[in-house]
DRENTOR-405861 format. One record per residue: residue in three letters; x, y, z of N, C-alpha, C, O in turn; residue number from 1; chain. Coordinates in steps of 0.02 Angstrom, whole numbers, plus 50000, padded with zeros to 5 digits. Layout:
BEGIN
["ALA",[X,Y,Z],[X,Y,Z],[X,Y,Z],[X,Y,Z],NUM,"A"]
...
REM end
This chain:
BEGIN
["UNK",[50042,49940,50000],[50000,50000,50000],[50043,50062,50000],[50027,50113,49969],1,"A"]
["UNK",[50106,50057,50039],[50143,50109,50050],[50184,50127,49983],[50199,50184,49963],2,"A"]
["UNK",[50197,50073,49958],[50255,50092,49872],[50178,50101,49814],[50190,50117,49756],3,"A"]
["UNK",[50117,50092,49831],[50068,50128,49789],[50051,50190,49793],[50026,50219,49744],4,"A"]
["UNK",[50062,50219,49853],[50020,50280,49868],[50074,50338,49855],[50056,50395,49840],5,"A"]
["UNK",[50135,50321,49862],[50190,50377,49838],[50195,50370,49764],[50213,50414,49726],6,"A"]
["UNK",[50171,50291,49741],[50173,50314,49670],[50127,50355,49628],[50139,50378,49572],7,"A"]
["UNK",[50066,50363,49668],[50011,50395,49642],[50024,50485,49659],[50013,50534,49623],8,"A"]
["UNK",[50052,50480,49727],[50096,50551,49739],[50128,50586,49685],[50111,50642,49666],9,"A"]
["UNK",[50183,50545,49655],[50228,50549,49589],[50202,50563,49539],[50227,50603,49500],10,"A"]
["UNK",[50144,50530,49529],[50127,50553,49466],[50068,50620,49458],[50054,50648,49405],11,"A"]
["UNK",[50043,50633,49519],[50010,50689,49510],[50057,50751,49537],[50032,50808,49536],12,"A"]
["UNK",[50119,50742,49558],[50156,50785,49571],[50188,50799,49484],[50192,50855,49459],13,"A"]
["UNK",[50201,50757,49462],[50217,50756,49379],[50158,50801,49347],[50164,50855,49319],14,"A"]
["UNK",[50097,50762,49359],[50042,50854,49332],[50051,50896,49338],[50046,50938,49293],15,"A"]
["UNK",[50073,50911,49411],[50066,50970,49438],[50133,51009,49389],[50119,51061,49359],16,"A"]
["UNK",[50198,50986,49386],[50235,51020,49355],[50218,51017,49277],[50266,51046,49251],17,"A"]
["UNK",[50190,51004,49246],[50170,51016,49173],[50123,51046,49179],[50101,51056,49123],18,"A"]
["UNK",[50088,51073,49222],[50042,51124,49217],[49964,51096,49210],[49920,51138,49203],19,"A"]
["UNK",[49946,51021,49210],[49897,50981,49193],[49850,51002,49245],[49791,51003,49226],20,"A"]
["UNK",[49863,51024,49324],[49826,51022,49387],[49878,51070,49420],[49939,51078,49421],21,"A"]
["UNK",[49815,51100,49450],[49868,51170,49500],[49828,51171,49575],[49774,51201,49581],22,"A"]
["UNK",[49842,51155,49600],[49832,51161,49672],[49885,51152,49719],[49917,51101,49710],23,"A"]
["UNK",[49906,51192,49773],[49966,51192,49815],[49981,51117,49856],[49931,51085,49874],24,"A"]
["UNK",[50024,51100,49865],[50016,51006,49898],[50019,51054,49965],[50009,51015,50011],25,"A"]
["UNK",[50025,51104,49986],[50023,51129,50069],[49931,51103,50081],[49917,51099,50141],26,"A"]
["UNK",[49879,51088,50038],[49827,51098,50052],[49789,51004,50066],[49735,50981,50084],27,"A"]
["UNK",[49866,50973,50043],[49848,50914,50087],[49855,50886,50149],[49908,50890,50179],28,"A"]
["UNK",[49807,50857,50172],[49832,50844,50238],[49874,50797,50260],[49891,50744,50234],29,"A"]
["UNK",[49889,50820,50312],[49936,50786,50360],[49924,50761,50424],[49976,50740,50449],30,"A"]
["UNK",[49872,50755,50463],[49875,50719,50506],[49856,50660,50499],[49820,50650,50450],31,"A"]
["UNK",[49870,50610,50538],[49841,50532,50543],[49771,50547,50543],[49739,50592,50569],32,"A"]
["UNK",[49751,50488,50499],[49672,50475,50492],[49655,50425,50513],[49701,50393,50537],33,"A"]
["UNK",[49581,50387,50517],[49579,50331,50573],[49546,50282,50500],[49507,50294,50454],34,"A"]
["UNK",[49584,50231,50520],[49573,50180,50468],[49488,50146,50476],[49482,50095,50509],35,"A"]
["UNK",[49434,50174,50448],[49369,50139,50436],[49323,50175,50361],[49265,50191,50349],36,"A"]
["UNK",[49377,50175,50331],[49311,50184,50276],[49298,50115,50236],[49321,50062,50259],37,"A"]
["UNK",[49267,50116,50187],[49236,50049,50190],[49214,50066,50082],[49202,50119,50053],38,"A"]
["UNK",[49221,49983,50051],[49183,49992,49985],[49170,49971,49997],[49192,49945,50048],39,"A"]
["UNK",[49102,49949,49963],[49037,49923,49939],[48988,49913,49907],[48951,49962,49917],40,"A"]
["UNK",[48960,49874,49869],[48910,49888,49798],[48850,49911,49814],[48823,49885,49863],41,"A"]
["UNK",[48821,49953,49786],[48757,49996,49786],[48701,49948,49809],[48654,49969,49842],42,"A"]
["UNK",[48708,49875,49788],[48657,49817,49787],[48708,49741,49799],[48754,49717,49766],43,"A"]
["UNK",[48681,49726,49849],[48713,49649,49870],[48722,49602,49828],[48765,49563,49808],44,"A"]
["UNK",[48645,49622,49816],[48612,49558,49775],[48551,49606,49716],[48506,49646,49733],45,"A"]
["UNK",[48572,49583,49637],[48573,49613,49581],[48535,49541,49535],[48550,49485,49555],46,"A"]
["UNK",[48498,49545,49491],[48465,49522,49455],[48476,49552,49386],[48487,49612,49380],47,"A"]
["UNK",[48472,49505,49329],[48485,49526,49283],[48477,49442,49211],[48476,49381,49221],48,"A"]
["UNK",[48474,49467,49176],[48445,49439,49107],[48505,49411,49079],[48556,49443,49068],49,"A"]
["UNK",[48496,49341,49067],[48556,49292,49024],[48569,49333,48953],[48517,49346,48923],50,"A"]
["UNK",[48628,49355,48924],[48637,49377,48864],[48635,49448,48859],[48655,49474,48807],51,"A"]
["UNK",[48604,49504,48932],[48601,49577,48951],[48663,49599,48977],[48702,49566,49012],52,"A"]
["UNK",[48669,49662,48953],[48721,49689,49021],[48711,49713,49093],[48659,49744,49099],53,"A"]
["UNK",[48741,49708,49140],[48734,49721,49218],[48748,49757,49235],[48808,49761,49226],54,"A"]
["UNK",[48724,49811,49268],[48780,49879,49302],[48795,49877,49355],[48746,49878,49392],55,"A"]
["UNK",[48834,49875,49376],[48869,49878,49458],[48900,49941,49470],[48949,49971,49449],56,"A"]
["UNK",[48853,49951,49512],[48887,50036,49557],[48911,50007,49618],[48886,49975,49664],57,"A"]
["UNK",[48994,50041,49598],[49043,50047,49667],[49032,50098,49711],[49022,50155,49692],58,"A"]
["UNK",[49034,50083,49771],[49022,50143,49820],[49065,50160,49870],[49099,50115,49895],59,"A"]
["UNK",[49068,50207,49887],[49144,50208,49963],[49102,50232,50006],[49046,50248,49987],60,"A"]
["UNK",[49123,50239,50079],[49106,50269,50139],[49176,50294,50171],[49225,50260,50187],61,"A"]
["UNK",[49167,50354,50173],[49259,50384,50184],[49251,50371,50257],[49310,50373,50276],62,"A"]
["UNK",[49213,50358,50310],[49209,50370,50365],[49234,50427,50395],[49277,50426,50438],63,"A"]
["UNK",[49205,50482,50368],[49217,50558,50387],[49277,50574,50368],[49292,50634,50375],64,"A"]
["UNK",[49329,50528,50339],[49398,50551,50335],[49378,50608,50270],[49323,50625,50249],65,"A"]
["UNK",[49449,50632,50246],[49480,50683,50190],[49496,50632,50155],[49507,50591,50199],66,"A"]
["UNK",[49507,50602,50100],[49500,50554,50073],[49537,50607,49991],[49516,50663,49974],67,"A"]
["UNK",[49587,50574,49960],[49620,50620,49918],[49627,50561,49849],[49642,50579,49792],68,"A"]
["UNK",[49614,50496,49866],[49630,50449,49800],[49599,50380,49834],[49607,50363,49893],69,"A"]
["UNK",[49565,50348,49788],[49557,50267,49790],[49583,50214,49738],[49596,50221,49678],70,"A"]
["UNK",[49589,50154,49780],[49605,50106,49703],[49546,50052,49721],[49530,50044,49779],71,"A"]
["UNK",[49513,50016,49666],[49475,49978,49696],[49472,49922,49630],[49463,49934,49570],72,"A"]
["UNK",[49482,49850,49668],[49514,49799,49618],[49455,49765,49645],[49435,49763,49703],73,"A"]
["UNK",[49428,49736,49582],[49354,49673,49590],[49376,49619,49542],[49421,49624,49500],74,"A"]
["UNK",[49343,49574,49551],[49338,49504,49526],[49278,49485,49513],[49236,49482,49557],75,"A"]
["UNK",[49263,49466,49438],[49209,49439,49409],[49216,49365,49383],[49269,49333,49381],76,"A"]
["UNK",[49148,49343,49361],[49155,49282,49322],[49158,49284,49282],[49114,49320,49259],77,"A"]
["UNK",[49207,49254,49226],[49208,49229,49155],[49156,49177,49141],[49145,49162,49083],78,"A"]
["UNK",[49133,49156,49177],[49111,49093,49131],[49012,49117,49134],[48963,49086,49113],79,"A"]
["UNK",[49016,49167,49159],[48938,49202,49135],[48967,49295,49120],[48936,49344,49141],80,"A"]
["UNK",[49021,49296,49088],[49012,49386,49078],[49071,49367,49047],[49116,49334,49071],81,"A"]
["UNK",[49066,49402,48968],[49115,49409,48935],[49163,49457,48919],[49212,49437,48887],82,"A"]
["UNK",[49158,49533,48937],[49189,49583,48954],[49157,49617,49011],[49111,49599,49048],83,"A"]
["UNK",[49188,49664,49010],[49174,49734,49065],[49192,49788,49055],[49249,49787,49030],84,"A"]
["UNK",[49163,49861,49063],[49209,49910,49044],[49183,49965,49140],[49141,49960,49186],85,"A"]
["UNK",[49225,49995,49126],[49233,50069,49213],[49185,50112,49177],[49169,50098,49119],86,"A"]
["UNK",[49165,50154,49203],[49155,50224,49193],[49128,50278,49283],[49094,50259,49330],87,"A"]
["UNK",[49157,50331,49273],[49162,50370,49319],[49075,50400,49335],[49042,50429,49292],88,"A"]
["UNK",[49049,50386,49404],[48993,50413,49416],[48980,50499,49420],[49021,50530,49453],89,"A"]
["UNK",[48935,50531,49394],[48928,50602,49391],[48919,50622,49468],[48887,50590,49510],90,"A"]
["UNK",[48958,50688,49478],[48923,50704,49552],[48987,50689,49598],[48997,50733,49640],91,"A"]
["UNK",[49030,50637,49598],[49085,50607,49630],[49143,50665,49624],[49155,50684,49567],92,"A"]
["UNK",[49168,50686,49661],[49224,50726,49671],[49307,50692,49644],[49363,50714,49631],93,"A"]
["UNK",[49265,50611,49646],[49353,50582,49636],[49318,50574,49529],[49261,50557,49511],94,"A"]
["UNK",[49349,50584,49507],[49367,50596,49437],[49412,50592,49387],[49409,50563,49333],95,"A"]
["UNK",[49453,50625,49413],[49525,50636,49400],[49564,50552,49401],[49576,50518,49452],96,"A"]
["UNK",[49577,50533,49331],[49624,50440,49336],[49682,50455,49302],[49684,50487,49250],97,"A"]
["UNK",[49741,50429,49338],[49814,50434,49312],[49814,50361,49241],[49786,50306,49235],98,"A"]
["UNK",[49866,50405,49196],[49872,50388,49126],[49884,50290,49136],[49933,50253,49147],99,"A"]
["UNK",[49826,50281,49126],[49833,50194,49108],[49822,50160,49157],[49853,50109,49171],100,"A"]
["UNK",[49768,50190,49196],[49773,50164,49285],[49719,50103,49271],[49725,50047,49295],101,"A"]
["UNK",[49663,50124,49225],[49595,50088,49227],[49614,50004,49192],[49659,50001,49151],102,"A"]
["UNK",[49593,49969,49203],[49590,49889,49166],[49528,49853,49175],[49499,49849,49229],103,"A"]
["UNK",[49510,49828,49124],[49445,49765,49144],[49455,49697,49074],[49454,49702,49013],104,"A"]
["UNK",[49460,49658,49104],[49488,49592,49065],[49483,49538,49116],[49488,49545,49177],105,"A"]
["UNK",[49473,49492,49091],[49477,49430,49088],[49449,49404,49177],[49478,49362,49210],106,"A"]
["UNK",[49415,49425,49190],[49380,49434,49259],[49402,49467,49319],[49389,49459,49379],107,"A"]
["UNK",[49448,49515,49281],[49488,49553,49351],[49464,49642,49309],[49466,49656,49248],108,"A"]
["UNK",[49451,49674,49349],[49441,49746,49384],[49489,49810,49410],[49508,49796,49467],109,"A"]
["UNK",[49509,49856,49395],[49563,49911,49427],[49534,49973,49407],[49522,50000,49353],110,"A"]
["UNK",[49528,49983,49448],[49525,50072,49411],[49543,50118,49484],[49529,50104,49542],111,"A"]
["UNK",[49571,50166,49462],[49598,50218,49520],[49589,50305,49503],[49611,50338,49456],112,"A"]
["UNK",[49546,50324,49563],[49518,50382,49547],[49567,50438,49601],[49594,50418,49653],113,"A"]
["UNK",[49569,50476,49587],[49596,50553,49620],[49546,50610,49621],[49497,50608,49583],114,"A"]
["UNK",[49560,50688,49682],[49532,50725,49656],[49588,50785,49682],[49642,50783,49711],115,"A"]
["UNK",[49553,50829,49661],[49627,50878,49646],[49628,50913,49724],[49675,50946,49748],116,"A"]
["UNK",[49564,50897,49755],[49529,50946,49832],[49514,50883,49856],[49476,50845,49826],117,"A"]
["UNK",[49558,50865,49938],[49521,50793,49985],[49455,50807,49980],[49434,50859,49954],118,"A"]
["UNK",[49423,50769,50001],[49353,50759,50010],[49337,50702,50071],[49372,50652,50079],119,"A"]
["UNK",[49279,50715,50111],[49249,50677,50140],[49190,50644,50093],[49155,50602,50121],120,"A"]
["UNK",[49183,50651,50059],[49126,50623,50009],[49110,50553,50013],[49149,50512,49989],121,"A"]
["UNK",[49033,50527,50054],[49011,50481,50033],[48972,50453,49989],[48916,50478,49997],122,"A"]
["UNK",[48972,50408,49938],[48921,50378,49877],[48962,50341,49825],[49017,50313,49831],123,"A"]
["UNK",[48931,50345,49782],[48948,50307,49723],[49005,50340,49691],[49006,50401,49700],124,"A"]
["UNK",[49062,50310,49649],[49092,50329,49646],[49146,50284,49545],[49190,50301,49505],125,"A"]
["UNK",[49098,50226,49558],[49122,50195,49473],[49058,50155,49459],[49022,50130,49502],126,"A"]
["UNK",[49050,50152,49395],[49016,50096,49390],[49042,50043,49357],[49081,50066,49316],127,"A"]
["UNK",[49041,49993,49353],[49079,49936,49296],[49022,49907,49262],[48973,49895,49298],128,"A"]
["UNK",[49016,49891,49194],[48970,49862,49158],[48990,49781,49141],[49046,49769,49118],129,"A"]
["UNK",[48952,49738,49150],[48967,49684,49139],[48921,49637,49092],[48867,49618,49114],130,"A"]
["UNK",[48945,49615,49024],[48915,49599,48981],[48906,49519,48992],[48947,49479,49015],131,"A"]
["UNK",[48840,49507,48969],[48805,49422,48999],[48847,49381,48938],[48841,49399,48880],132,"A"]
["UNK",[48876,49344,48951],[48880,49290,48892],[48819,49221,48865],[48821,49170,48831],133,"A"]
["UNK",[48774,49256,48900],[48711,49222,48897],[48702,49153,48918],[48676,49111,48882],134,"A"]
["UNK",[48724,49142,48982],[48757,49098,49012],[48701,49110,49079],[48729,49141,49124],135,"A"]
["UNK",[48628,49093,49096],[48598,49084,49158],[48639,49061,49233],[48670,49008,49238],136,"A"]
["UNK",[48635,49093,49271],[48633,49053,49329],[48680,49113,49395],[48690,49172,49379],137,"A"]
["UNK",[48699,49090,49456],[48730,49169,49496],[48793,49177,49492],[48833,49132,49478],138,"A"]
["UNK",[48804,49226,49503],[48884,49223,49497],[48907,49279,49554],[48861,49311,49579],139,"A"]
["UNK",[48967,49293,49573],[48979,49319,49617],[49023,49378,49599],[49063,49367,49553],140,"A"]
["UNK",[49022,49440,49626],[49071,49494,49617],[49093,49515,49660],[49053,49536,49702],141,"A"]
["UNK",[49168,49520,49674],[49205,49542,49738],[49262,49586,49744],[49300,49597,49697],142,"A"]
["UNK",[49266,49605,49788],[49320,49664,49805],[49384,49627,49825],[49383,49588,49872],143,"A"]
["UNK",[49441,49638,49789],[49514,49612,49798],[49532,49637,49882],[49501,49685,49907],144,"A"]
["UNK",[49582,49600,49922],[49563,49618,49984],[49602,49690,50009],[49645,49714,49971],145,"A"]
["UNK",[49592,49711,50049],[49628,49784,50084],[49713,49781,50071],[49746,49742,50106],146,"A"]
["UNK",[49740,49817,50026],[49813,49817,50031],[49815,49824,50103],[49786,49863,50141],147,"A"]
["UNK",[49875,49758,50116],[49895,49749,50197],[49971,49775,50186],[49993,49796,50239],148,"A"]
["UNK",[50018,49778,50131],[50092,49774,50154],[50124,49830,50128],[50102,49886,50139],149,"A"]
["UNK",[50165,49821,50099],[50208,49896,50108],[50211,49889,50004],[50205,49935,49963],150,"A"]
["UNK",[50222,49809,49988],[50248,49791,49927],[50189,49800,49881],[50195,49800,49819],151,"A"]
["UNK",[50119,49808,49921],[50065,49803,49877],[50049,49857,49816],[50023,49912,49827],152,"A"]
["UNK",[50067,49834,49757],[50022,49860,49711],[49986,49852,49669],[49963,49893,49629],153,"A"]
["UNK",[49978,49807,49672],[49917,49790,49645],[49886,49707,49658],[49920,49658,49672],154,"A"]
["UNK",[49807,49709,49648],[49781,49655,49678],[49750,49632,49727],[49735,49577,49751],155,"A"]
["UNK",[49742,49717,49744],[49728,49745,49803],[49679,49813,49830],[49680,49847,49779],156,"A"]
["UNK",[49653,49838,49862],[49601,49896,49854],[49639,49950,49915],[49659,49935,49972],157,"A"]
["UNK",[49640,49990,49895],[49652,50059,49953],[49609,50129,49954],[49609,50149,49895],158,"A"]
["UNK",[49590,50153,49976],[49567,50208,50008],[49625,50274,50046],[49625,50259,50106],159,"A"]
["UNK",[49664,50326,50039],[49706,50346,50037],[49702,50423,50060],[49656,50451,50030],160,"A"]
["UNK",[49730,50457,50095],[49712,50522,50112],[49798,50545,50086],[49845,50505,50081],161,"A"]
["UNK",[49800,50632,50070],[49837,50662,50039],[49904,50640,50063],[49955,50654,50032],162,"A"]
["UNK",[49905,50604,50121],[49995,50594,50145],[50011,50528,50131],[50070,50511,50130],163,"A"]
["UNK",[49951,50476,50119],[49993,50396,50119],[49956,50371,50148],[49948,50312,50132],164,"A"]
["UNK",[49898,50404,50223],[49881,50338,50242],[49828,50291,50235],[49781,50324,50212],165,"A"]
["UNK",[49817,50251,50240],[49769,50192,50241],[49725,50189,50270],[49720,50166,50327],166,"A"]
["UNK",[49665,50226,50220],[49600,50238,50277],[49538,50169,50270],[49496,50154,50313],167,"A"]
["UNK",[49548,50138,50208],[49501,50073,50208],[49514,50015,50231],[49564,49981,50219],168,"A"]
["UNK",[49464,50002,50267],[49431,49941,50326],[49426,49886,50314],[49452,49838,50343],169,"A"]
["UNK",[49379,49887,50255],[49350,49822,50235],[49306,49832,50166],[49298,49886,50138],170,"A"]
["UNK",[49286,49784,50149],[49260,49779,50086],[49196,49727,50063],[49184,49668,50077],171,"A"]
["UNK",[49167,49765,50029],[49098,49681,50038],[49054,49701,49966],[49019,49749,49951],172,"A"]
["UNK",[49082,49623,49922],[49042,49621,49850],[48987,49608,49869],[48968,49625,49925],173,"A"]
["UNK",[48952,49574,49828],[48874,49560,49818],[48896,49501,49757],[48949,49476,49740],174,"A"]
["UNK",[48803,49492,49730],[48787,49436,49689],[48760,49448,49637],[48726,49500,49634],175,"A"]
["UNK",[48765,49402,49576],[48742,49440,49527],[48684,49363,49502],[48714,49310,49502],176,"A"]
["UNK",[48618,49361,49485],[48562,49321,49479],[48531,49332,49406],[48480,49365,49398],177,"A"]
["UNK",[48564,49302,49358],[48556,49293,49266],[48512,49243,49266],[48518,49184,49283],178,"A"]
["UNK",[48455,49280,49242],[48404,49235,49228],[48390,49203,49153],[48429,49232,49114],179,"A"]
["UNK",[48367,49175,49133],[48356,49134,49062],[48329,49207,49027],[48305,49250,49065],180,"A"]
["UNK",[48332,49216,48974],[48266,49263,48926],[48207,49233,48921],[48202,49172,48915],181,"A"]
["UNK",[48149,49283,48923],[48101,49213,48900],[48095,49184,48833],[48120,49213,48785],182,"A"]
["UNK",[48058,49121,48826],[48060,49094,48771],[48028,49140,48719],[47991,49185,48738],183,"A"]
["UNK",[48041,49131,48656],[47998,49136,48594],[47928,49134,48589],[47921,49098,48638],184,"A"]
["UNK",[47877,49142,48572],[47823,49106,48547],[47829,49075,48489],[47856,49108,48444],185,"A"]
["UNK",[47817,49037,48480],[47809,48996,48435],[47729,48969,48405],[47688,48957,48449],186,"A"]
["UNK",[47714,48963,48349],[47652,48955,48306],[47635,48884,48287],[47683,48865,48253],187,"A"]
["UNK",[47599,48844,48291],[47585,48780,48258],[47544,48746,48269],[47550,48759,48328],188,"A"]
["UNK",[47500,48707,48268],[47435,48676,48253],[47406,48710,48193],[47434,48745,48151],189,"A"]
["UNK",[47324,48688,48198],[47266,48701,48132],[47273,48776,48128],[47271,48817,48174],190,"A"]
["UNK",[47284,48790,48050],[47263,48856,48049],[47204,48875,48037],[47157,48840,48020],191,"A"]
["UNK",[47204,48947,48047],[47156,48988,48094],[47179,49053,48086],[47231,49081,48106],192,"A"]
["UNK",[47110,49082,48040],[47117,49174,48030],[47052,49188,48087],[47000,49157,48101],193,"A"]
["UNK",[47087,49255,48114],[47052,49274,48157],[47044,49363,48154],[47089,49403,48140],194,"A"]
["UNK",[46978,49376,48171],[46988,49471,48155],[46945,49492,48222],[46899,49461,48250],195,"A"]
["UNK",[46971,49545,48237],[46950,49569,48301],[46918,49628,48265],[46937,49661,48217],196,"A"]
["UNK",[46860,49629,48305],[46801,49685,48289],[46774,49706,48359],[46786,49671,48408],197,"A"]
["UNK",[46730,49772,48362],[46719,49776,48421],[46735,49756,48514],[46779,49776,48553],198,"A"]
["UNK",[46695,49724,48518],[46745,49717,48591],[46738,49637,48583],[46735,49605,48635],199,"A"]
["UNK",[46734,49605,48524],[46737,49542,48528],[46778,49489,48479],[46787,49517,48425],200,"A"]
["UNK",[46796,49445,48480],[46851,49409,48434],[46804,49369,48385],[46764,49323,48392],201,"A"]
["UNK",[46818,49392,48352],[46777,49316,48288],[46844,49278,48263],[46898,49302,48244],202,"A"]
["UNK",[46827,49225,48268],[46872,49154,48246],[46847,49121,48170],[46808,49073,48169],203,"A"]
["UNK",[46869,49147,48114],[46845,49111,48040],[46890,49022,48071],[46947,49009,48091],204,"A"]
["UNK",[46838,48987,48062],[46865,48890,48029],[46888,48874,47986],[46871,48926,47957],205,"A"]
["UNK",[46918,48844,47944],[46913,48833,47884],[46917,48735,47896],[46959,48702,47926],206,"A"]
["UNK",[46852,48714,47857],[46814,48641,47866],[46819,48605,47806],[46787,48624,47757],207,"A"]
["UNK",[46860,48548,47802],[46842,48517,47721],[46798,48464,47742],[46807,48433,47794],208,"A"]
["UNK",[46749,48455,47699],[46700,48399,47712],[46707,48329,47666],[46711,48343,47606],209,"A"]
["UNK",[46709,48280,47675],[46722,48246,47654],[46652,48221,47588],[46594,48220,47608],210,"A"]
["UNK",[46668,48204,47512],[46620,48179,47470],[46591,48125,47475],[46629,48077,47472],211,"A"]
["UNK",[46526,48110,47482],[46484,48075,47501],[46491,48010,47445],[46486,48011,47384],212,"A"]
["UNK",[46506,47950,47495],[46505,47895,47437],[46471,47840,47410],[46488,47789,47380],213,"A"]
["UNK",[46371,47885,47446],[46340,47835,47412],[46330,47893,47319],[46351,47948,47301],214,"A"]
["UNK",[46292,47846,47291],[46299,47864,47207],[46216,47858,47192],[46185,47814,47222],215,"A"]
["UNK",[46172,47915,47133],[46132,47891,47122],[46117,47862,47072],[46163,47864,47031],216,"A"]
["UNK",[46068,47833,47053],[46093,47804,46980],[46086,47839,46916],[46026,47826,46916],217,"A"]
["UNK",[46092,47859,46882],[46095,47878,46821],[46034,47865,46797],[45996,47820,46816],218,"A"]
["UNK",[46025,47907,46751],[45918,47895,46709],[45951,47848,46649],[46009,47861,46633],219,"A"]
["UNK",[45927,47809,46624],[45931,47761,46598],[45913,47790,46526],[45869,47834,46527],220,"A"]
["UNK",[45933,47777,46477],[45908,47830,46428],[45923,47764,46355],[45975,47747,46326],221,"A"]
["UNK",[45836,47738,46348],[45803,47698,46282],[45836,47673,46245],[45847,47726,46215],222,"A"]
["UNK",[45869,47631,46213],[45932,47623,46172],[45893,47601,46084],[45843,47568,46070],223,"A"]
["UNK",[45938,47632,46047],[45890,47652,46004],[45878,47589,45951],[45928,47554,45941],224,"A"]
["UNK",[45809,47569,45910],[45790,47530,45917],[45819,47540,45817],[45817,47588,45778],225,"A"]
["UNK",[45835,47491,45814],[45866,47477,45743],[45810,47427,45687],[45825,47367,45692],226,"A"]
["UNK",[45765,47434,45649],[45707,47411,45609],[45748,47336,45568],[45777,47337,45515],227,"A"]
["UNK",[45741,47299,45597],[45730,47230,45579],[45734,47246,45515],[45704,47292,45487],228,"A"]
["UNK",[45785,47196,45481],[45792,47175,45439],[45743,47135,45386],[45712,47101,45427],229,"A"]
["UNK",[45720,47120,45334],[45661,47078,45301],[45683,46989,45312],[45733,46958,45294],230,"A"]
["UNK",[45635,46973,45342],[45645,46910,45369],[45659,46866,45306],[45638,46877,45249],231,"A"]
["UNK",[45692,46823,45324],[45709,46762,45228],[45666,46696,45254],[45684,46674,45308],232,"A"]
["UNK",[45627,46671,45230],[45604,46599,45256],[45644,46553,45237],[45647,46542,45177],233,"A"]
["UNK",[45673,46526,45272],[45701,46475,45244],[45681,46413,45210],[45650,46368,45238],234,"A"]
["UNK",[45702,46413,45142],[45676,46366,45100],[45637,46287,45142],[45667,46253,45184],235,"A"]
["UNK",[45588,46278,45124],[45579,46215,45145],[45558,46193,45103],[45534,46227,45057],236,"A"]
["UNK",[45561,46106,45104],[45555,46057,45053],[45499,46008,45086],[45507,45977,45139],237,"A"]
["UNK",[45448,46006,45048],[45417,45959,45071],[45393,45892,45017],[45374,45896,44959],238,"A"]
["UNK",[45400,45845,45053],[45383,45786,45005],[45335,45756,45007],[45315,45734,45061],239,"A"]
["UNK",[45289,45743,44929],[45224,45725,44941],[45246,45642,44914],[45290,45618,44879],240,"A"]
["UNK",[45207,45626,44940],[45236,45555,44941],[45178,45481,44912],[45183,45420,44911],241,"A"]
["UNK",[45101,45554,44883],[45052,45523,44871],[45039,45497,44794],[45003,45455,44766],242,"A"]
["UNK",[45087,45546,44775],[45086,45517,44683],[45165,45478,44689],[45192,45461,44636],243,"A"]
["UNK",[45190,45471,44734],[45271,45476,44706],[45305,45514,44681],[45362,45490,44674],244,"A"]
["UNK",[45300,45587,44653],[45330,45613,44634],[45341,45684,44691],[45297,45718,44717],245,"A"]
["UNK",[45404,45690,44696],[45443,45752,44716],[45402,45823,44714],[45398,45859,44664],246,"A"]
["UNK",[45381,45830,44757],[45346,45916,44744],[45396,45970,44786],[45372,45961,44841],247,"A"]
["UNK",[45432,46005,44793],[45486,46045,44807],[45442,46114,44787],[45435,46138,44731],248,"A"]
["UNK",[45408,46144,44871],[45382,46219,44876],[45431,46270,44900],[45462,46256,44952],249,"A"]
["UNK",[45442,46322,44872],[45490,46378,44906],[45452,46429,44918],[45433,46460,44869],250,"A"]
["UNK",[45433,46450,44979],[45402,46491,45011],[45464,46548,45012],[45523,46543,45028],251,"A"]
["UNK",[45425,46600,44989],[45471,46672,45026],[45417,46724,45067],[45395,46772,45035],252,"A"]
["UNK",[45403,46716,45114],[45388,46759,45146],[45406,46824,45143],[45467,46825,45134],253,"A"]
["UNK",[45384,46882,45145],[45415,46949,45168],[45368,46994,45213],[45312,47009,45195],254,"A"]
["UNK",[45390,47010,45264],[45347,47056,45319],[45356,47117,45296],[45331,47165,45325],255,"A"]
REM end
């Protein structure tokens, strides 16, 4: 914590001589501050939509201190959020981020804010956006723990007043609850046109009826009658047998 906070010294002392930020360093303080300020997410416990993005508001509690810079390192899940990006809350006095301080990748979190005037300022103070990989189910978001050592820089969260010291306490993520999207509707069975009129629904059917398979009979219609031919008698022979002699009659009839 201690080789972070002179480095953050350094580099806004580096503004200050390029002319980037002007304020006297006599106007930071110097006495010991009492170590209890505290981060924390706006919401413990957060709900949110498989495949949506999430917003998480970071929050501090300076515990009355002067409070001149924070760093605050979180941990997300990869395996339901596929990026993340920082952005600075309106209204927050801390604003001011040294060149390349911010990171969000691969489920880790940094960003470090300054302001040019300590502040006791309590509230919100970043938000991080976290994109769903559309992946249902909870996941957890957490605060990296309190820089404890002297070597810490990173991997770690601090809270910091204008001389170095170490005003944050403790730290407490929350949960994040990705729910499914709902389903589709989907269309299928008999179709069916339908028109809404007045205050009531009419439903058109559409019915095929099946063709009836008894049959009636057909009118029978005279078949036409063709005039007989002239009848031929067929020769007959008759034999008289009373003289002996052969009598041979040929009848021809004609109708």
């Amino acid at each position: 914590m201690k080789k972070f906070l002179p480095t953050l010294k350094t580099t806004i002392r580096s503004l200050l001589v390029a002319g980037i930020i002007a304020f006297p360093l006599s106007s930071l303080p110097t006495a010991h501050a009492t170590q209890n300020a505290q981060f924390y997410l706006a919401s413990a416990t957060q709900t949110g939509t498989a495949g949506s993005p999430v917003v998480v508001t970071i929050m501090m509690n300076s515990g009355g201190n002067s409070v001149f810079s924070l760093k605050a390192d979180l941990t997300y899940s990869t395996s339901y959020f596929s990026s993340a990006s920082i952005a600075t809350v309106p209204g927050s006095p801390f604003t001011d981020t040294p060149p390349n301080a911010d990171s969000a990748s691969g489920g880790n979190v940094s960003l470090t804010r300054y302001s040019t005037a300590s502040s006791t300022y309590s509230g919100a103070v970043a938000t991080v956006t976290l994109q769903s990989n559309g992946t249902a189910g909870s996941s957890s978001i957490a605060f990296k723990p309190v820089c404890a050592s002297t070597a810490d820089t990173a991997n770690c969260s601090a809270i910091a007043d204008g001389v170095g010291n170490e005003l944050l306490a403790s730290v407490s993520g929350g949960t994040i609850s990705l729910s499914a999207p709902p389903a589709a509707a989907s269309g299928g069975g008999t179709a069916a046109s339908s028109s809404a009129g007045g205050t009531g629904t009419t439903t058109k059917k559409t019915t095929t009826k099946s063709a009836s398979t008894s049959t009636t009979p057909a009118p029978t219609t005279p078949a036409a009658t063709t005039p007989a031919a002239p009848a031929t008698a067929t020769p007959t022979t008759e034999v008289a047998s009373t003289t002996g002699i052969a009598v041979v009659t040929v009848l021809n009839q004609h109708n």
